[in-house]
N, C-alpha and C positions, 0 to 999 in steps of 0.2 A: 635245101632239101638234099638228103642222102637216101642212097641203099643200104640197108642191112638186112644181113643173114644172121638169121634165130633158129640155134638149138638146142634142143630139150633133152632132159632124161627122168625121165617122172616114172617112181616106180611103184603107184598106184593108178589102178586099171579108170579107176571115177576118175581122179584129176588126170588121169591123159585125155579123154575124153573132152573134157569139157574147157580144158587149154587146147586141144585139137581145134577143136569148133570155133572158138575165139579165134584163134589163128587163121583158121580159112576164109573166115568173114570178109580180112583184109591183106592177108598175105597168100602167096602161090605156097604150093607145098613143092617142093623139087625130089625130094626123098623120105621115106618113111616120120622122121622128125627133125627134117630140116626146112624151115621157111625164107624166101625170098621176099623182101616186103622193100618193093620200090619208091624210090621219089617220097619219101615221107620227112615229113616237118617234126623240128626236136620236138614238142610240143606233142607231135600224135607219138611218137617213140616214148614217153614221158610216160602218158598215158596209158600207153600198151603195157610199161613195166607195173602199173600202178593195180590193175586191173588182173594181171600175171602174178604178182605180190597176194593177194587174196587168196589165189585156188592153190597155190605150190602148197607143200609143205618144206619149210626151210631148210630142215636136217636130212630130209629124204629126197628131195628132189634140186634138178641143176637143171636152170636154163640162161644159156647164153646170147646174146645180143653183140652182133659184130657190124660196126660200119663199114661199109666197101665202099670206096673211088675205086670203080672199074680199072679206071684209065692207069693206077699206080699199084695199089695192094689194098689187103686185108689191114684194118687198125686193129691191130692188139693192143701190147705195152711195145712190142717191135714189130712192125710190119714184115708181113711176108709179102717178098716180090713175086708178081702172080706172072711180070715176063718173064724170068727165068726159075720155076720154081722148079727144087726138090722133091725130088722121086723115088721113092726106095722100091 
């Protein structure tokens, strides 16, 4: 089981809406369109893209999905180190 942080840029006003509500169901919202969705099993992460994949529109809308280990960093493709991170 991991943490991930999911975020969106949906730039229809129905599918934010209704990707909104999906998301609160099972995820904390920390910021306007960023979700924290703890302790979850690949399996419901799977899922959640699978159900997410339906309401987007492909070409118009980006939503992201990032695993977090607290305890080291953010997965990308290169982690970012969350103990000494980068500050502009």
């Amino acid at each position: 089981m991991h943490d991930y942080l999911i975020c969106y840029d949906i730039s229809d006003k129905k599918r934010l809406v209704k990707i909104s509500k999906l998301l609160e169901k099972t995820a904390a919202r920390i910021q306007y369109s960023i979700y924290f969705y703890p302790k979850v099993a690949k399996e419901c992460i799977d899922d959640l893209v699978e159900k997410l994949n339906k309401l987007i529109n492909q070409e118009e809308d980006d939503i992201r999905i990032y695993k977090i280990d607290i305890k080291n960093s953010i997965h990308l493709k290169s982690g970012i180190d969350l103990q000494n991170p980068f500050v502009i």
